[in-house]
C-alpha positions as CSV (number, residue, x, y, z in Angstrom):
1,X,35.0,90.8,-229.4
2,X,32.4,93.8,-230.2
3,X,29.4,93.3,-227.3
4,X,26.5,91.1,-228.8
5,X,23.5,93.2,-230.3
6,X,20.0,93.6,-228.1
7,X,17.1,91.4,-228.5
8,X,15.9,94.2,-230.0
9,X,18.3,94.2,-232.8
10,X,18.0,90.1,-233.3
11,X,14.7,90.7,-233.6
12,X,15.0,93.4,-236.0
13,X,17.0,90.9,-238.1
14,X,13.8,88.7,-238.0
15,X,11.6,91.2,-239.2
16,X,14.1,91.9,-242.3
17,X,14.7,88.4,-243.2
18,X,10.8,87.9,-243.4
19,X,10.7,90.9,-246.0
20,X,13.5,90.3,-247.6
21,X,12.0,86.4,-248.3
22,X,8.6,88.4,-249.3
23,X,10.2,90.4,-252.0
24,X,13.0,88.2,-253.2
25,X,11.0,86.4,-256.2
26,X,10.1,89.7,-257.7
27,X,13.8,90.4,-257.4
28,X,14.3,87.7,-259.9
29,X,11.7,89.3,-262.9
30,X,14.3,92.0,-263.6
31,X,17.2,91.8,-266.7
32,X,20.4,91.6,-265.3
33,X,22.4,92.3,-268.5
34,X,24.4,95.5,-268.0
35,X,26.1,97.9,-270.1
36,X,29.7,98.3,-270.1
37,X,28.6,102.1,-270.7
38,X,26.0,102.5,-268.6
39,X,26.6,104.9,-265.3
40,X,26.9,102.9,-261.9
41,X,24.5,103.4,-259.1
42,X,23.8,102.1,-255.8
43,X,20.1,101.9,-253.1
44,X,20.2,100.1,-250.3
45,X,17.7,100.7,-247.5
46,X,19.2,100.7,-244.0
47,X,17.9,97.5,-242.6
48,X,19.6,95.5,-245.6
49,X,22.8,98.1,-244.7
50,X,22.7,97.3,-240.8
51,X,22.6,93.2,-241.3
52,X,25.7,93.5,-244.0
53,X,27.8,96.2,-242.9
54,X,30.8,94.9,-245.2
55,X,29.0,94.3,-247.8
56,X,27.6,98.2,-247.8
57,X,30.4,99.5,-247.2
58,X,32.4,98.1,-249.8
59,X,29.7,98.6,-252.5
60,X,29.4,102.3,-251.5
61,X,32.9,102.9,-251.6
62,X,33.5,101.3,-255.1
63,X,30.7,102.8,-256.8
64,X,31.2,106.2,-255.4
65,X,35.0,106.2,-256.4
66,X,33.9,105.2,-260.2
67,X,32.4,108.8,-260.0
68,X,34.8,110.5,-258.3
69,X,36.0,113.9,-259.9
70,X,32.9,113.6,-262.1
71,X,29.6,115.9,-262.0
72,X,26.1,114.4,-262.2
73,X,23.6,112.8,-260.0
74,X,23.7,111.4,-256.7
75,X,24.7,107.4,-257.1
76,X,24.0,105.9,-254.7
77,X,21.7,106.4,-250.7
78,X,21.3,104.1,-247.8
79,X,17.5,105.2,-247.1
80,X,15.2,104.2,-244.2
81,X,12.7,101.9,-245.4
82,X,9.9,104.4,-244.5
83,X,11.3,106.9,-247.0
84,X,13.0,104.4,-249.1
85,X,10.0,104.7,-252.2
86,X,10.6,108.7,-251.7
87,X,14.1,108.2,-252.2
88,X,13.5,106.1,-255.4
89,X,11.2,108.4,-256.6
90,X,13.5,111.1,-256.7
91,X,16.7,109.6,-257.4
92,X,15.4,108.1,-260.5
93,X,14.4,111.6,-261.9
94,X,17.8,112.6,-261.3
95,X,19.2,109.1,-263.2
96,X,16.6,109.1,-266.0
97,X,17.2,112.9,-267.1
98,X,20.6,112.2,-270.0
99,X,18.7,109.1,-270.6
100,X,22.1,106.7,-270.7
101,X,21.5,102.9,-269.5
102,X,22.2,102.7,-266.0
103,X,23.1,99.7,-263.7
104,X,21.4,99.5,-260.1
105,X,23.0,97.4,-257.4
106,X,19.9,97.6,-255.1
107,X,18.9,96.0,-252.0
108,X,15.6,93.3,-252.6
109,X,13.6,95.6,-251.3
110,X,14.8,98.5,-253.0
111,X,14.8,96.6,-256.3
112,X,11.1,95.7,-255.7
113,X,10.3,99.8,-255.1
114,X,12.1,100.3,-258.5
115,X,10.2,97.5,-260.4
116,X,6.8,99.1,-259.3
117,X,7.7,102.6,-259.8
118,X,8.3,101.5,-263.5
119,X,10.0,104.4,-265.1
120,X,13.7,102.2,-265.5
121,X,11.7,99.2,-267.4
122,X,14.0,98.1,-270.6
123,X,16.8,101.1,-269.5
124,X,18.7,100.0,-266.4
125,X,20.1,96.7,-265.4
126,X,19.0,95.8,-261.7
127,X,21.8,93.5,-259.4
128,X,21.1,92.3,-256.1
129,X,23.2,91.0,-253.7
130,X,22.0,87.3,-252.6
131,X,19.4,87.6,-255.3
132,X,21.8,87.2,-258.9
133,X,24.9,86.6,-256.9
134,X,24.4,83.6,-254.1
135,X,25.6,81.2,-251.9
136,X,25.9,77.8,-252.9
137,X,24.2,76.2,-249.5
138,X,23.8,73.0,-251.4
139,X,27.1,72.2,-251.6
140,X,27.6,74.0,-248.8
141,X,25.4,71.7,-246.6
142,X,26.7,68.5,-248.7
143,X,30.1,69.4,-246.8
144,X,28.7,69.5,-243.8
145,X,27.0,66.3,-244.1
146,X,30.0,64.4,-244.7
147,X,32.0,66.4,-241.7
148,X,29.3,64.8,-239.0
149,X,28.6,61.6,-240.8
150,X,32.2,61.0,-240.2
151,X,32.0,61.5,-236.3
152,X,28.6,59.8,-236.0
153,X,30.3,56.8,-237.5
154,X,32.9,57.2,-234.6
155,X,30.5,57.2,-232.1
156,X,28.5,54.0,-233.8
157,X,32.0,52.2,-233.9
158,X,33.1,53.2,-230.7
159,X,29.9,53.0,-228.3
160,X,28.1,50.3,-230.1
161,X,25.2,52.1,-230.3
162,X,23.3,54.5,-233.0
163,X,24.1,57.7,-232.7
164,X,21.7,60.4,-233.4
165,X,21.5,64.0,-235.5
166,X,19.7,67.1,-234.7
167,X,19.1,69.5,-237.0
168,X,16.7,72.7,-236.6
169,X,16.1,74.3,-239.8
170,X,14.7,77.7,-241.3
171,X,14.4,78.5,-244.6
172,X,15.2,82.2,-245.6
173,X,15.7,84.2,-248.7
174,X,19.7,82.7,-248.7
175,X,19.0,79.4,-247.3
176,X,16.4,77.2,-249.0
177,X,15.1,74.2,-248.6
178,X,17.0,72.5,-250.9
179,X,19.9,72.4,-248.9
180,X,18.5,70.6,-246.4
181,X,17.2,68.0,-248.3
182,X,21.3,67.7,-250.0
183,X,22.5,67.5,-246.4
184,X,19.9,64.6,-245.3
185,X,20.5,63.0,-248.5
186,X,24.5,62.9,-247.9
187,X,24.0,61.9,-244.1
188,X,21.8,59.0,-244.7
189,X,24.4,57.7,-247.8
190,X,27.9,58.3,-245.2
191,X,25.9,57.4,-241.9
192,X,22.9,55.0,-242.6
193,X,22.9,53.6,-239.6
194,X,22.4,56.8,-237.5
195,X,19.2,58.2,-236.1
196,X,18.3,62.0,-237.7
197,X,15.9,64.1,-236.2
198,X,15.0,67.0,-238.5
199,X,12.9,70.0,-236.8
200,X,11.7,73.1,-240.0
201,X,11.2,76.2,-237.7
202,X,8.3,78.0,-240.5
203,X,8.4,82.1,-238.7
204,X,5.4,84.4,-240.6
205,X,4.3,87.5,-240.6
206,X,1.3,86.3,-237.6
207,X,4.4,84.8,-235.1
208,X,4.3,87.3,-232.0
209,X,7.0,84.8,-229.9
210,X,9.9,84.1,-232.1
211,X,11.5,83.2,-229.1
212,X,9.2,80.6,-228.0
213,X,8.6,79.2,-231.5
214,X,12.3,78.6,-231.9
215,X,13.0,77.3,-228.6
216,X,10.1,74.4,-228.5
217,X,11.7,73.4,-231.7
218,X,15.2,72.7,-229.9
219,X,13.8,71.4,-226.8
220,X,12.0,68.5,-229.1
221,X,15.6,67.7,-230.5
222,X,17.4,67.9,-227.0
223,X,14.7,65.2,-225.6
224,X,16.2,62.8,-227.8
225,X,19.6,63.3,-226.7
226,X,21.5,63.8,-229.6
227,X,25.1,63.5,-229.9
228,X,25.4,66.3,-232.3
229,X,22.8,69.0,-233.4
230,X,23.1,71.6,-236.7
231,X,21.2,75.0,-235.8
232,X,20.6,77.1,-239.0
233,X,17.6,79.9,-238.1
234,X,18.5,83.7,-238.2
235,X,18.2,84.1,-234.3
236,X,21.3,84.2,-233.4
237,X,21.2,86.3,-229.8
238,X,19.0,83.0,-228.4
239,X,21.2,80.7,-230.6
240,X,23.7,81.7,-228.4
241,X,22.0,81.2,-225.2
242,X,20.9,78.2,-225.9
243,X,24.8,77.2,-226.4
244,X,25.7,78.8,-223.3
245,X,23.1,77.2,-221.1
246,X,25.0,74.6,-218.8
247,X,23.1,70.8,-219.4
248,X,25.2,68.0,-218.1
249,X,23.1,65.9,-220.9
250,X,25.1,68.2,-223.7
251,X,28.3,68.6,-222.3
252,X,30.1,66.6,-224.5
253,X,27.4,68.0,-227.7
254,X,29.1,68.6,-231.1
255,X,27.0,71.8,-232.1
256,X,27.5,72.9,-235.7
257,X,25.6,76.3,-235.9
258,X,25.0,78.3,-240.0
259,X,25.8,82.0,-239.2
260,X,25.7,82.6,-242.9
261,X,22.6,85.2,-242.5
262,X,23.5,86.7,-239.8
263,X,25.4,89.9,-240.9
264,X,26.9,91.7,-238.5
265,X,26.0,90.2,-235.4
266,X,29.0,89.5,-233.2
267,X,29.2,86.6,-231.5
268,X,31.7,83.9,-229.7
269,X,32.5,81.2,-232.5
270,X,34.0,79.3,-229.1
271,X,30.2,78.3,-228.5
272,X,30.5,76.4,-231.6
273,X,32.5,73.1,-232.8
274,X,31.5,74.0,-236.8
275,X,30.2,77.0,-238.0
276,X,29.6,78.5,-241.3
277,X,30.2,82.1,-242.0
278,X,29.2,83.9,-245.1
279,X,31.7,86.4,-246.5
280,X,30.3,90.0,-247.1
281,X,33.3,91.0,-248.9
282,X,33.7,88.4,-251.5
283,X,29.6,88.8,-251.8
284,X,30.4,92.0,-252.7
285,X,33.2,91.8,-254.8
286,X,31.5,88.9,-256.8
287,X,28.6,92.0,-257.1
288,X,31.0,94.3,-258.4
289,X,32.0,92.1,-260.8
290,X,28.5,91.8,-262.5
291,X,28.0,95.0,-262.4
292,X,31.0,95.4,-264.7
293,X,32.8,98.0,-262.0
294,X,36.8,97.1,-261.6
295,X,38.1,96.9,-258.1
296,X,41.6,96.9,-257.5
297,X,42.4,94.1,-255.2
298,X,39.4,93.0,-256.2
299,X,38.8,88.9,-254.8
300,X,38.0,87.3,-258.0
301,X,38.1,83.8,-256.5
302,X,37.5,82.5,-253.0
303,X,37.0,79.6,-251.3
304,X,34.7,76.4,-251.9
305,X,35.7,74.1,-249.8
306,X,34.2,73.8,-246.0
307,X,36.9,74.1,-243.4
308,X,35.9,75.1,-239.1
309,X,36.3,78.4,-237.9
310,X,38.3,80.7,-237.4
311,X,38.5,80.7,-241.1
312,X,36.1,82.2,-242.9
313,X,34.4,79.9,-245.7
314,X,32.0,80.6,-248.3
315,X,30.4,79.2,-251.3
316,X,28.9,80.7,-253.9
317,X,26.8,78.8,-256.7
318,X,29.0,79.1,-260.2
């Protein structure tokens, strides 16, 4: 196991997520009906790049091996988002000069740069990864439900008493709120009898102590001595020392954690009794495929069905 990334890097992921939430509706205003003849590109800017390696990496590869043997412009740049408008700016002067339809698989905020600059409007079809191509966190989270409704129904039966549910919650540009309200909907229909304690952890722009404002949150749910808690925020470094923090009260705590948004940062699924993963390279595959590119190998299918780790599970809306 790669060593965890720094607070620093956690808390770079924070900042990301909070743009990438920012920019996501205006990701939605574009056409996304491509051209089997249109010429492939790809923009990315390195934040979006650094939280899904995988899914960079894969995309890069593909759409540089479509060109590959072939003269023309540059397609595709990973760009720092400080010169990421610079690089739009000149890469689509290069795209726009034979005039041919063109398909952009661009990072939210990179799509967003490209809808202002305004010179592709009506001429190029704009895909974004987690933007036309999701996660299906409803069903997702419907799963889930039924997994810990199951053991708090064990506990009720066993202990003669009613068990109780944490769950601290953050929406982001994958996860929305919607899938919380499936997963309390499912609970309260498999375990009535049990006791849930939801916590929505709402980050902005203004929140200088992430830290903090996460960790209050838990403590709230810990007072009430729950027999199992779901974590789902995009913090994962203190997500991680909050599992590793020895309480006799939550040594015998079922913790279900959603890593599903958090990229590339490594961490010990041994913390954790469930945890869902996203997969970067079915993400990216499933990308591929509406951009019209072939892959060989390519994972057309994939899995929809909730299962512990160390398999990896993923769901994806149809």
């Amino acid at each position: 196991m790669k060593a965890v990334l720094s607070e620093r890097k956690s808390n770079q992921l924070l900042a990301f997520l909070l743009i990438f939430l920012a920019v996501i509706c205006l990701a939605s205003c574009s056409s996304e009906k491509t051209n089997d003849n249109s010429s492939r590109y790809f923009l990315f800017d390195e934040a979006f790049s650094q939280l899904f390696p995988v899914l960079t990496a894969r995309i890069e590869k593909v759409v540089q091996a479509e060109s590959a043997g072939q003269s023309g412009p540059e397609r595709g740049r990973i760009s720092p988002i400080p010169s990421l408008k610079g690089s739009i700016s000149n890469l689509i002067s290069q795209w726009t000069q034979k005039g041919e339809p063109l398909t952009i698989i661009a990072s939210p905020l990179a799509r967003k740069l490209i809808l202002e600059d305004g010179r592709l409007q009506g001429s190029a079809a704009l895909i974004t990864p987690f933007g036309d191509v999701v996660y299906d966190y409803d069903a997702a989270y419907a799963k889930i439900a039924e997994n810990l409704a199951g053991r708090l129904n064990s506990i009720q039966k066993k202990e003669k008493r009613q068990a109780v549910c944490g769950v601290l919650f953050q929406e982001n540009f994958m996860r929305q709120a919607s899938a919380l309200a499936r997963f309390e909907d499912v609970l309260k229909q498999k375990a009535g009898g049990a006791s849930l304690i939801i916590k929505k952890v709402a980050i902005g722009a203004d929140t200088v102590d992430t830290d903090s404002s996460f960790t209050a949150q838990f403590e709230e749910i810990r007072r009430e001595k729950p027999d199992m808690v779901l974590i789902a925020v995009d913090h994962p470094e203190l997500v991680q020392r909050w599992a590793r923090e020895p309480r006799q009260e939550t040594e015998k705590l079922f913790l279900a954690v959603d890593a599903s948004s958090w990229g590339g940062f490594s961490f010990d699924t041994r913390l954790f009794n469930l945890t869902i993963l996203g997969n970067e390279a079915l993400m990216a595959d499933r990308v591929l495929q509406k951009a019209r590119i072939s892959v060989p190998g390519q994972q057309a299918g994939g899995s929809l069905e909730l299962v512990a780790l160390p398999i990896r599970t993923t769901w994806f809306r149809k």
